[in-house]
N, C-alpha and C positions, 0 to 999 in steps of 0.2 A: 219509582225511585225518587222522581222530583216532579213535582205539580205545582206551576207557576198558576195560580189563580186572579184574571181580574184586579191585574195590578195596573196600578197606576204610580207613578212618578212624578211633581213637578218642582223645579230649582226655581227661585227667587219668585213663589208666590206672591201675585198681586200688587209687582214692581212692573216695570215698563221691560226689563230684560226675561217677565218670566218664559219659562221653557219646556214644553210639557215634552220629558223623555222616555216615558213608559206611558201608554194609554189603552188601559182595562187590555194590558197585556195577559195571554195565558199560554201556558205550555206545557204540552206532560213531556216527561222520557219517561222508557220501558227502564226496567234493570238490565244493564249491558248497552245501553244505546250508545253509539257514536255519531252525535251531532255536529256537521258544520252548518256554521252564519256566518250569512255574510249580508250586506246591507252597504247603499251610502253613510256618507260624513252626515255624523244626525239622528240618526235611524235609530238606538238605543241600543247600539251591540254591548258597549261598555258598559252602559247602565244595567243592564240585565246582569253580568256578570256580577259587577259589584252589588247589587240588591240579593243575590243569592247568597253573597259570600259574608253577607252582613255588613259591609261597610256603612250602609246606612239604611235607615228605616223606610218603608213604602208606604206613602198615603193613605192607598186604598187596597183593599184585595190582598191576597195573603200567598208564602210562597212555603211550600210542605216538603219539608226530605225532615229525618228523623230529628235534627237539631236546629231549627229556626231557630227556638226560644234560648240559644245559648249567643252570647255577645261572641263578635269577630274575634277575639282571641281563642278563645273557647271553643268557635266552630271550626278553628285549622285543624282542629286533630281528627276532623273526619271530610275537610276540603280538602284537596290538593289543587294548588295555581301557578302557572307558569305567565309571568306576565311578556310582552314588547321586547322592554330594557333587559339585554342576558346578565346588568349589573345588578338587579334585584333579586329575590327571594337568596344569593348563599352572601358567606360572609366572609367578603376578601380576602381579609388578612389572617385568615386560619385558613388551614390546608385541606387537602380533600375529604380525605377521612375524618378531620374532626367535623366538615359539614353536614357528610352524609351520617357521623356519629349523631348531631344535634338533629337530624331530621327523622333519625331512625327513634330518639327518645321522646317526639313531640307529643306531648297528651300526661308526660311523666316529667319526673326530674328534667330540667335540661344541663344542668352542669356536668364537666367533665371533669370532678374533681377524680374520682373512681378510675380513670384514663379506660384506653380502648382493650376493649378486650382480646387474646388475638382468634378466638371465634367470629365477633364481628369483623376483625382486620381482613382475616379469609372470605367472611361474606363479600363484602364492601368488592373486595379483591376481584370476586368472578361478577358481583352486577358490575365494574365499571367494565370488564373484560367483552362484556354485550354490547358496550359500547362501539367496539372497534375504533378508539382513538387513542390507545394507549396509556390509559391515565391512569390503569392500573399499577404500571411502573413508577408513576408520580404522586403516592399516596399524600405525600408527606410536604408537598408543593403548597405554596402557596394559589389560592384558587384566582386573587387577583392577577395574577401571571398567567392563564391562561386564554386563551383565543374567545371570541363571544361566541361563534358554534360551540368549542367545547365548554364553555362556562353554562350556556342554554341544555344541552346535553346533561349536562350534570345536575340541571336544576330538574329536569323534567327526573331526572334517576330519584332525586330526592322527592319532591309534591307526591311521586307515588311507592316509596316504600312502604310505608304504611298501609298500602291497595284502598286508597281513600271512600268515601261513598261516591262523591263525584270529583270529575278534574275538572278542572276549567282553565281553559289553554285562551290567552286573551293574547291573541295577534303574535304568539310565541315566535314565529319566525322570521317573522315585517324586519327586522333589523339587521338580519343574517343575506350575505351573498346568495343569488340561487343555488349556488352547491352543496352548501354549508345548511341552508332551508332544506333541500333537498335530504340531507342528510339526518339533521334532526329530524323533520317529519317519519323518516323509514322507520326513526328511533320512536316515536310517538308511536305508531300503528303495531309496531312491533309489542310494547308493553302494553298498549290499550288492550288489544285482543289477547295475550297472553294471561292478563292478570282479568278481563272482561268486565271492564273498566265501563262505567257509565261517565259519558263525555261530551264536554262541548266545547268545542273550539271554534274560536273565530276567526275567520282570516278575510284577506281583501284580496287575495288570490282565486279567482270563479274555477278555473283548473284543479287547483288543489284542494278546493272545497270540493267539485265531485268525483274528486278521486279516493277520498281518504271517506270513511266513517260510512254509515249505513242510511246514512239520513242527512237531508240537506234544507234548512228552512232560510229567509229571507225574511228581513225587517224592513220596514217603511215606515216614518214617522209612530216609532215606537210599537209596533205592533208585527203581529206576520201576516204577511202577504203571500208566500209559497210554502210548504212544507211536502217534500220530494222524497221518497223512502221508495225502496223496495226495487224491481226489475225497471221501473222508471226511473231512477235513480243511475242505474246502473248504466241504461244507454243513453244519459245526457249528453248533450255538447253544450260547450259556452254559447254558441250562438240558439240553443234552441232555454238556454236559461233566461238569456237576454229577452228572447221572443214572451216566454212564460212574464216572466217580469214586466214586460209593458202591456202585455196581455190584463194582470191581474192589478196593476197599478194605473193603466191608462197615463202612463210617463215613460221616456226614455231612463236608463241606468245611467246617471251621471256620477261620479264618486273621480275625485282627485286621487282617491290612494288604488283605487282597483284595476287590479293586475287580469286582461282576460284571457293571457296561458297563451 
């Protein structure tokens, strides 16, 4: 589904600040994989995201799902992304359903001149209803108005209406209270494997990365250093990732943002 080839990355070539943040990086996922990453400040979690998503070009080595060769606009309509900020990916000042309207049209028209259908208003109606936040009663709200769990909920509804090729959940919940994280995540896991979603997400949680998804890899100065799947995955503990990780890096896990559950 996605084969990261022998990429490499580096910001301000052959300046005093260069910065090499992918190096002869590779990575497959199967079709259906649910990958978390997680890594220190540095490590190339965000870079990786963004070079799939096409934000910008890769030096060296090449990255294969069906639409490389299409520019960042063009590849949303078979990306889905949730990023950090629950203010990103909808748009404030129109209401529920006109976002999940604009996300359900992405790849086509995007204008609402044609307004909402009330087939789509019924659909729209029972996905938010899976949400259990009530915002199926608040179609018509504005989405600035809502709480940043449900604004983040609602974003994750939209990146995979479409059941994207890949999602890519970049630190989706780092912003959110533990209950609220808590929350969205159930809401992640629950459409990932419903819709059998190929995914990666990132987080700075070591907890929540082996609790969720079927696969668990670690980054170190742009590259992987663990990659954890299967019944081994399944009996991790933080302390025995921590061990795996200085084991396979010959360093302690330092990271300012890393949560270890």
């Amino acid at each position: 589904m996605l084969e990261i080839k022998n990429v490499t990355k580096i910001f301000n070539k052959g300046t005093v600040n260069e910065k090499v943040a992918l190096d002869d990086f590779s990575l497959t996922l199967e079709d259906g994989d649910f990958v978390t990453v997680i890594g220190g400040n540095g490590s190339g979690k965000s870079t990786m995201m963004n070079a799939i998503a096409g934000v910008w070009p890769v030096d060296e080595g090449r990255i294969e799902i069906d639409v490389t060769k299409l520019p960042e606009h063009k590849r949303a309509k078979y990306l889905g992304r949730v990023f950090q900020d629950p203010m990103t990916g909808t748009a404030a000042t129109m209401g529920i359903e006109e976002n999940l309207a604009l996300a359900k049209r992405r790849g086509k028209s995007r204008s609402l001149k044609t307004g909402i259908t009330k087939k789509e208003r019924e659909e729209y109606k029972e996905l938010l209803k899976s949400l259990n936040l009530s915002l199926e009663e608040r179609m018509t709200s504005k989405v600035g108005l809502l709480s940043g769990g449900q604004r983040q909920a609602l974003t994750l509804l939209m990146a995979t209406l479409q059941k994207p090729k890949v999602l890519l959940l970049d630190e989706h919940t780092a912003a959110l209270d533990p209950k609220t994280a808590a929350k969205v995540l159930e809401t992640t896991e629950k459409i990932v494997n419903r819709d059998k979603l190929t995914t990666l997400m990132i987080t700075h949680n070591m907890k929540d990365a082996i609790v969720h998804g079927n696969r668990l890899i670690m980054l170190k100065d742009g590259h992987v250093i663990l990659d954890i799947r299967g019944e081994e995955k399944k009996k991790l503990t933080v302390e025995d990732l921590l061990h795996k990780f200085e084991a396979a890096s010959g360093d302690e896990f330092l990271s300012d943002q890393a949560i270890l559950g």
